[in-house]
N, CA, C and O atoms as CSV, one atom per row, in Angstrom:
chain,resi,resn,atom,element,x,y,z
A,1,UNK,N,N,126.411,75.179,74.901
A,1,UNK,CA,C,125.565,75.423,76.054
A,1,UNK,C,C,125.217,76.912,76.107
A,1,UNK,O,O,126.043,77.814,76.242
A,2,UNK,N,N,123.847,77.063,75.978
A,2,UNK,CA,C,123.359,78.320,75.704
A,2,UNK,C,C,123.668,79.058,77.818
A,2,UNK,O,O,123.255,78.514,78.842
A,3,UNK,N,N,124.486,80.356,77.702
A,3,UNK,CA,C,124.047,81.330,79.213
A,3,UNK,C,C,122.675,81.869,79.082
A,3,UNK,O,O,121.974,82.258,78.148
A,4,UNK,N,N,122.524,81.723,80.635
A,4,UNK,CA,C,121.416,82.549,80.914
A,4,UNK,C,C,121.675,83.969,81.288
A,4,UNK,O,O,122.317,84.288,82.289
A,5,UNK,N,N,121.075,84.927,80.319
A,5,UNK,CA,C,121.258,86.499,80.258
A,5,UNK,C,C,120.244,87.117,80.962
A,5,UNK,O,O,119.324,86.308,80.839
A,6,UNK,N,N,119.816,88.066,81.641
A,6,UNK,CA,C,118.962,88.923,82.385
A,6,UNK,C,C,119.607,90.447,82.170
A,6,UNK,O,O,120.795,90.714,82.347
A,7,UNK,N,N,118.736,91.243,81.818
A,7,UNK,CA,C,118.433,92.766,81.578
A,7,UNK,C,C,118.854,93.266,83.098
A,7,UNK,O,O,118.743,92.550,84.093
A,8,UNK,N,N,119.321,94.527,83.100
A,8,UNK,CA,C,118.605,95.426,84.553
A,8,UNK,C,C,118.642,96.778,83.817
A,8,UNK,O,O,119.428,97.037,82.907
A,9,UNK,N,N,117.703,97.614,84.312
A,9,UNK,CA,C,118.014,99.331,84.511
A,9,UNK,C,C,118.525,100.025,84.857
A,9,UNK,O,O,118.199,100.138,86.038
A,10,UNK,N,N,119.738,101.184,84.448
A,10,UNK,CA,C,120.177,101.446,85.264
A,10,UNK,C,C,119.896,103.334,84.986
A,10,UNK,O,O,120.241,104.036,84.036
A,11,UNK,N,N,119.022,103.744,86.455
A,11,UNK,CA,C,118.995,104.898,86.113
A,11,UNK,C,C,119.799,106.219,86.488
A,11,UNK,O,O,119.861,106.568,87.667
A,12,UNK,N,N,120.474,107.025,85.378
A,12,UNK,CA,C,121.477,108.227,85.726
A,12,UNK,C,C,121.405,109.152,85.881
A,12,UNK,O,O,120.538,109.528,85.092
A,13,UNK,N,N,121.895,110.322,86.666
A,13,UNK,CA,C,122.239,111.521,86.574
A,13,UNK,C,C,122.508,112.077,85.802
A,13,UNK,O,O,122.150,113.244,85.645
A,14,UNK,N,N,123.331,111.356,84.944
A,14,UNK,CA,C,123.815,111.928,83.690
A,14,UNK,C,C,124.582,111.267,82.776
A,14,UNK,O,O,125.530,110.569,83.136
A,15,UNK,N,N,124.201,111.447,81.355
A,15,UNK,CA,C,125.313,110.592,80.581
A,15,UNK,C,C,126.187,110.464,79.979
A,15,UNK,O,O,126.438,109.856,78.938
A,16,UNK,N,N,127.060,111.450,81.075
A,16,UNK,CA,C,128.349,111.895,80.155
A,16,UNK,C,C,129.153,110.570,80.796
A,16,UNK,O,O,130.243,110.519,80.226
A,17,UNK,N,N,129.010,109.323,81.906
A,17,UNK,CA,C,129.542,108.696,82.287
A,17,UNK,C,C,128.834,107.300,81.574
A,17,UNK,O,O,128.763,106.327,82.324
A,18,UNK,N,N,128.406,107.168,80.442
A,18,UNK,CA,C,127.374,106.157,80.167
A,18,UNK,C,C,128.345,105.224,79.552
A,18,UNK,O,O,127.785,104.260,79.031
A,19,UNK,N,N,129.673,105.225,79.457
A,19,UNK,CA,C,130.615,104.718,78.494
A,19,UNK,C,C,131.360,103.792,79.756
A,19,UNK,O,O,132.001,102.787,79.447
A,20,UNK,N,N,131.212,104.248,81.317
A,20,UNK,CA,C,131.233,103.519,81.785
A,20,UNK,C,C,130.743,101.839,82.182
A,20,UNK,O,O,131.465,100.960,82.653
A,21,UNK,N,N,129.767,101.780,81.938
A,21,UNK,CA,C,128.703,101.010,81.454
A,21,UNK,C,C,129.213,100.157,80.997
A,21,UNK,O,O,128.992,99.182,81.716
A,22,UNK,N,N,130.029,99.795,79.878
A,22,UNK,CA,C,130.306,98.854,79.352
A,22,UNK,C,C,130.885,97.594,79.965
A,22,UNK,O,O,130.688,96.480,79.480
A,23,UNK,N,N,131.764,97.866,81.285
A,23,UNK,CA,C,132.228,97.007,81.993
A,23,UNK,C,C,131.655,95.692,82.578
A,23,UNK,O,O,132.165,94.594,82.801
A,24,UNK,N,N,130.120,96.321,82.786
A,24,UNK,CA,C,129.082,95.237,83.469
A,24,UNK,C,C,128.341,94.487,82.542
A,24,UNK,O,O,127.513,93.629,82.847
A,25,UNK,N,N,128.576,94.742,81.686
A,25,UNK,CA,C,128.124,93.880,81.027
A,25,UNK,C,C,127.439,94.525,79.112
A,25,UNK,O,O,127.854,95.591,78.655
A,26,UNK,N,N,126.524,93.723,78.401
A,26,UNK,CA,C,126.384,94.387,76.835
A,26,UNK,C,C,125.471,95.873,77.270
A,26,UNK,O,O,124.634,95.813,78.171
A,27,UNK,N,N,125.684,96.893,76.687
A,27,UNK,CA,C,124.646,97.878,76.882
A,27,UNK,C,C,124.094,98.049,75.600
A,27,UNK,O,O,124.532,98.510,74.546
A,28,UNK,N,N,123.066,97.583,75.940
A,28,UNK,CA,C,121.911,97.159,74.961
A,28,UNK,C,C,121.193,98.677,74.136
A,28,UNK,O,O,121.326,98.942,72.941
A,29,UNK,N,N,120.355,99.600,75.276
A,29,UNK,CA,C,119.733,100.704,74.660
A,29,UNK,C,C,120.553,101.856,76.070
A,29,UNK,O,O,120.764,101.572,77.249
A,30,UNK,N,N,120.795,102.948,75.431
A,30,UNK,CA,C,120.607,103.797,76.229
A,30,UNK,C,C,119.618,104.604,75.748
A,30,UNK,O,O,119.393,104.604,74.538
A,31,UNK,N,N,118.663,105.651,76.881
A,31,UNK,CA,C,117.799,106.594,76.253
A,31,UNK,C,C,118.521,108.255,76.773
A,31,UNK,O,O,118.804,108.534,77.938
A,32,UNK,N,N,118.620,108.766,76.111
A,32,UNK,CA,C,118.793,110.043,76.189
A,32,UNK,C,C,118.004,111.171,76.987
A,32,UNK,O,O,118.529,111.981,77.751
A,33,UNK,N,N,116.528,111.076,76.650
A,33,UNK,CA,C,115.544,111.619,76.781
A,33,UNK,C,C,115.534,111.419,78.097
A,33,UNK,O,O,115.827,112.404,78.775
A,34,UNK,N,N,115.233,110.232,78.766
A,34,UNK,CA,C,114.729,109.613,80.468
A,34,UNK,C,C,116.102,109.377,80.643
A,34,UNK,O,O,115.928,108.535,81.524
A,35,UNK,N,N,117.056,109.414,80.557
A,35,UNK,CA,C,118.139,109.274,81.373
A,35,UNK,C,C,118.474,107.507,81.861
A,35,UNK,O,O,118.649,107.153,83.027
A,36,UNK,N,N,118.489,106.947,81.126
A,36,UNK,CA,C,118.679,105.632,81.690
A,36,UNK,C,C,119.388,104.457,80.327
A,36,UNK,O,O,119.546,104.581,79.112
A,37,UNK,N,N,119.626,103.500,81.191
A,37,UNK,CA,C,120.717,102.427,80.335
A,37,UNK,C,C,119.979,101.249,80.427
A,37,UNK,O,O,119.169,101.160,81.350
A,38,UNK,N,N,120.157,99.991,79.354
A,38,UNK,CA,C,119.546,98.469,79.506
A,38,UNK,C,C,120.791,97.727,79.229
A,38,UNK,O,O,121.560,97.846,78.274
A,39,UNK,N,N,120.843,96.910,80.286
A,39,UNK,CA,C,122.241,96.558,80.173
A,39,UNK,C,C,121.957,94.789,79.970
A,39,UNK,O,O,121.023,94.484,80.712
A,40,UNK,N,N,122.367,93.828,79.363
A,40,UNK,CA,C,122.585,92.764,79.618
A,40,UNK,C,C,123.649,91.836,80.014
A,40,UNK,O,O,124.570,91.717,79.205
A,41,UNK,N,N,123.722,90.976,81.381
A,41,UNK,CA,C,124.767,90.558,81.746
A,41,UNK,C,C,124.387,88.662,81.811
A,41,UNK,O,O,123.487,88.053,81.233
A,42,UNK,N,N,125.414,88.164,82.695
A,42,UNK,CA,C,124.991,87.127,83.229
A,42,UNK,C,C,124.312,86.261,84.326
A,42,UNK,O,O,125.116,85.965,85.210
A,43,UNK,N,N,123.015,85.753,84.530
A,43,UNK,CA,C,122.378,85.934,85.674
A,43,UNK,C,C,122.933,85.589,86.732
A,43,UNK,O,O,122.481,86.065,87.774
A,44,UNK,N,N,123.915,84.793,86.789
A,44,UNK,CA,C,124.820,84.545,88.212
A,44,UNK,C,C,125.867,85.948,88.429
A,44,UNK,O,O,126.433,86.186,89.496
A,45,UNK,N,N,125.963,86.642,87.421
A,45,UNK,CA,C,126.826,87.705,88.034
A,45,UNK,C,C,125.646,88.885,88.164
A,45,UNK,O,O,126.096,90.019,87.999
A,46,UNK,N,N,124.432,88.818,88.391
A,46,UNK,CA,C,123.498,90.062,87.922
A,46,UNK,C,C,123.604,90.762,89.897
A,46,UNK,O,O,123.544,91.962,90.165
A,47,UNK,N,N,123.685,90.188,90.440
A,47,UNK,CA,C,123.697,90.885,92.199
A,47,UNK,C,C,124.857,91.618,91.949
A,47,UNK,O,O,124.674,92.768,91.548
A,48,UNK,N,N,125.810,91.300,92.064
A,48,UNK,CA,C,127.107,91.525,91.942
A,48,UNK,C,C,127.311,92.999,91.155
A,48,UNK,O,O,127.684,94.114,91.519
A,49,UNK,N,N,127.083,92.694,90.500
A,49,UNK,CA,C,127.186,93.831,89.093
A,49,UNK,C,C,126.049,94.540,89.848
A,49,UNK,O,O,126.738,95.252,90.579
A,50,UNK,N,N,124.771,94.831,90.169
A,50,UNK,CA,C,123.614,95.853,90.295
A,50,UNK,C,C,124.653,96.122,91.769
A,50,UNK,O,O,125.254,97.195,91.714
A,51,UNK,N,N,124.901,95.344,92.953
A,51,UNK,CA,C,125.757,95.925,93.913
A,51,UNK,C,C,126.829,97.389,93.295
A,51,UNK,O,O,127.111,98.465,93.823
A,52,UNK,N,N,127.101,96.933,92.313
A,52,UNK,CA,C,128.836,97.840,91.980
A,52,UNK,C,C,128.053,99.163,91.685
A,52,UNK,O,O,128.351,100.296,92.062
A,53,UNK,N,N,126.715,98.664,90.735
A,53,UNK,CA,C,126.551,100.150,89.935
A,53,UNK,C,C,125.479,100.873,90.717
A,53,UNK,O,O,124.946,101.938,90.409
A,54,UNK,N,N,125.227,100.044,91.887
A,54,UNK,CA,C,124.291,101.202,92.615
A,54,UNK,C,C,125.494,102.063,93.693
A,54,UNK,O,O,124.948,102.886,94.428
A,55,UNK,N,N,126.458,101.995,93.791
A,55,UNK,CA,C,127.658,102.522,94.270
A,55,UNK,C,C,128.102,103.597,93.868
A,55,UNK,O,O,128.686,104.507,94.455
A,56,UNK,N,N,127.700,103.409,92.487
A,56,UNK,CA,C,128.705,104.609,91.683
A,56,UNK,C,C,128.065,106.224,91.563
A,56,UNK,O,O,127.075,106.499,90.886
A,57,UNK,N,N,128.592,106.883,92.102
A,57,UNK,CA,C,128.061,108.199,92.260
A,57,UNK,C,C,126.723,108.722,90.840
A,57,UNK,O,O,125.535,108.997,91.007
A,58,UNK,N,N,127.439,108.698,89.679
A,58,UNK,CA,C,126.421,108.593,88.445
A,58,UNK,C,C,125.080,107.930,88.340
A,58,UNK,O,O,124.237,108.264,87.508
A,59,UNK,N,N,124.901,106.839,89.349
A,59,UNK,CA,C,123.843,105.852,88.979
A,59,UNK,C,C,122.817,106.275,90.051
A,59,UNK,O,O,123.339,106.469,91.148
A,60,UNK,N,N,121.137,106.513,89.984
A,60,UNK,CA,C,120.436,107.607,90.769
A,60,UNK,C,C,119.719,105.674,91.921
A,60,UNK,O,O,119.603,105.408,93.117
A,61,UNK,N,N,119.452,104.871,90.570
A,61,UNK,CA,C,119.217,103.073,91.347
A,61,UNK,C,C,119.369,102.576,89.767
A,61,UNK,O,O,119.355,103.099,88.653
A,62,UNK,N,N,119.546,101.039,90.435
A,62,UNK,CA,C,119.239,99.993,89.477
A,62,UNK,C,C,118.282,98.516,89.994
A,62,UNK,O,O,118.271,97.872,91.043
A,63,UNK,N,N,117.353,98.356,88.371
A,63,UNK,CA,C,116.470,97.725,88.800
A,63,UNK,C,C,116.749,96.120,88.096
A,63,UNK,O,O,117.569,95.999,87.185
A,64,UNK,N,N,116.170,95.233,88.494
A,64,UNK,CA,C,116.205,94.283,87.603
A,64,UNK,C,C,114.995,94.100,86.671
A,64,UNK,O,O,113.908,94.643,86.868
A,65,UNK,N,N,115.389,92.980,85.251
A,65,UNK,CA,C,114.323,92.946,84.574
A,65,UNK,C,C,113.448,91.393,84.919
A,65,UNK,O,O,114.000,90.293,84.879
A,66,UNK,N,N,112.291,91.573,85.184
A,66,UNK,CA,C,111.611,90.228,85.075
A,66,UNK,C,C,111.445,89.338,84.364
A,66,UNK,O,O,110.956,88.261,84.706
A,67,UNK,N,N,111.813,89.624,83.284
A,67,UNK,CA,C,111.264,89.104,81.651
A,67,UNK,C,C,111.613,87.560,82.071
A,67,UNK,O,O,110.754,86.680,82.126
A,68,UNK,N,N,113.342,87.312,82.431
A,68,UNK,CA,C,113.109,85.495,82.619
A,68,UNK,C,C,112.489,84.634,83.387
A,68,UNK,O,O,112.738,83.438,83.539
A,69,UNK,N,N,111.331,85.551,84.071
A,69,UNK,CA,C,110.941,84.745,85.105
A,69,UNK,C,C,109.162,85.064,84.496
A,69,UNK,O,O,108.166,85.003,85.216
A,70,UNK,N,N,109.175,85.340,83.266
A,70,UNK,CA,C,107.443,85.371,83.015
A,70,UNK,C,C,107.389,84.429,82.060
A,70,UNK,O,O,108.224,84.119,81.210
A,71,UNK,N,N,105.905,83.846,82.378
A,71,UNK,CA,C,105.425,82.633,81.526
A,71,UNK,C,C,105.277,83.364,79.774
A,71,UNK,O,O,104.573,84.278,79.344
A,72,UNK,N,N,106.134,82.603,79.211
A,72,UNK,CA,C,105.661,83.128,77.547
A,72,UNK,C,C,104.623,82.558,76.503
A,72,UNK,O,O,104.400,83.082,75.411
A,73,UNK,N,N,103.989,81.357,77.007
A,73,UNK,CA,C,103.605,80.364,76.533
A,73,UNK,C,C,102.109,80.770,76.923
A,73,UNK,O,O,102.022,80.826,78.150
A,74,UNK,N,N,100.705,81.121,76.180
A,74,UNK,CA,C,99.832,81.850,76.709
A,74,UNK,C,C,98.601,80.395,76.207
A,74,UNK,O,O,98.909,79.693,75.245
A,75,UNK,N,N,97.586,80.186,76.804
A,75,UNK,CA,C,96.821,79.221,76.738
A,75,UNK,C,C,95.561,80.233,76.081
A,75,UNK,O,O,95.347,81.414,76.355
A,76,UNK,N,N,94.982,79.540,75.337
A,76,UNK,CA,C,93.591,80.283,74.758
A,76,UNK,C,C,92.599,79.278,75.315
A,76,UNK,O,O,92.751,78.056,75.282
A,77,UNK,N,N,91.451,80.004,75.887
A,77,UNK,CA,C,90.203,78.891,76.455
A,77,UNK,C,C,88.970,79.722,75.367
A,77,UNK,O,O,88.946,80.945,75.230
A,78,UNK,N,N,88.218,78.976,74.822
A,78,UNK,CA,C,87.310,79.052,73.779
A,78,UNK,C,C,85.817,78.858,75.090
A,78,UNK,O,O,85.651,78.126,76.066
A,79,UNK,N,N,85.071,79.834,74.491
A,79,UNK,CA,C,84.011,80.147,75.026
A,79,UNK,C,C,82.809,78.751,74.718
A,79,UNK,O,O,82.887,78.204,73.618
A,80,UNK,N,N,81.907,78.325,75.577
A,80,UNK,CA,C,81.359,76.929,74.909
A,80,UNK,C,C,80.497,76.975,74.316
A,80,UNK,O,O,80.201,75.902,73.789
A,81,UNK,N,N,79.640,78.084,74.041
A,81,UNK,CA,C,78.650,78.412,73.238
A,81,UNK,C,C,79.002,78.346,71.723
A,81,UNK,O,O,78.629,77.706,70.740
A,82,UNK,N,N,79.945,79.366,72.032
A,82,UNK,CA,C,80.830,79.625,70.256
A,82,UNK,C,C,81.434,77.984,69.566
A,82,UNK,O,O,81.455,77.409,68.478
A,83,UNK,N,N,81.864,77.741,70.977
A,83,UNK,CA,C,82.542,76.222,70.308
A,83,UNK,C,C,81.375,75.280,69.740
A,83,UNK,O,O,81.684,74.643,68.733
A,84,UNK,N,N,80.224,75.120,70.184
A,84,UNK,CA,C,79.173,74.551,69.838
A,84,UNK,C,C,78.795,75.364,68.201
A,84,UNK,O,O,78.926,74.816,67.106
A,85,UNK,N,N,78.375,76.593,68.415
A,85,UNK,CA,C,78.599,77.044,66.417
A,85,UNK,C,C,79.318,76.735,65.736
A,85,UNK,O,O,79.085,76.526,64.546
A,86,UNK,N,N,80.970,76.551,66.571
A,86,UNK,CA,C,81.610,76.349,65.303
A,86,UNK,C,C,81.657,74.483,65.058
A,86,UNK,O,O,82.703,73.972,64.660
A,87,UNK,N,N,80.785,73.876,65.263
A,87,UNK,CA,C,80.603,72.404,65.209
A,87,UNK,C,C,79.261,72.461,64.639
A,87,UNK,O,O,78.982,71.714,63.701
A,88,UNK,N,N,78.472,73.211,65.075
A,88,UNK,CA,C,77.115,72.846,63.976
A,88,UNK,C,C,76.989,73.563,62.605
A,88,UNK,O,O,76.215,73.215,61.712
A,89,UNK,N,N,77.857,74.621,62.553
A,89,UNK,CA,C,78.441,75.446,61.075
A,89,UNK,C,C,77.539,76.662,61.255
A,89,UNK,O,O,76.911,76.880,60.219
A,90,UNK,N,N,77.346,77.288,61.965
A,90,UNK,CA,C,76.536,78.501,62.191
A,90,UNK,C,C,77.212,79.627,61.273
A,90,UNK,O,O,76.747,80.766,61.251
């Protein structure tokens, strides 16, 4: 039985505490540059966990990621003119 995983952001002050991180869950990317962490956890524990780490003195907020809640599956609609060329062999 596959879990359902969800991303959040978590953005820092600084990352000399980024090793903290690990507790909540996989830490996926940190960036150096922008100051921030991608963390992946479990979606029934994802409140829970963004509760703890918006607490922690180091963490400036944390956001969630949308990604499991967007359609991936994209529909193409063909124009009817064109569809008519490509039936008479234009």
């Amino acid at each position: 039985m596959e879990t359902k995983r969800q991303g959040m952001v978590v953005w820092l002050h600084s990352l000399k505490q980024s090793n903290a991180l690990r507790k909540f869950g996989n830490v996926h990317y940190i960036s150096r540059k922008m100051k921030y962490a991608v963390i992946y956890c479990n979606m029934n524990e994802l409140d829970r966990h963004m509760a703890k780490l918006s607490s922690l003195p180091f963490v400036k907020r944390v956001e969630p990621s949308y990604k499991p809640f967007i359609k991936l599956e994209y529909e193409s609609k063909l124009d009817k003119a064109k569809e008519y060329d490509y039936k008479v062999g234009f």
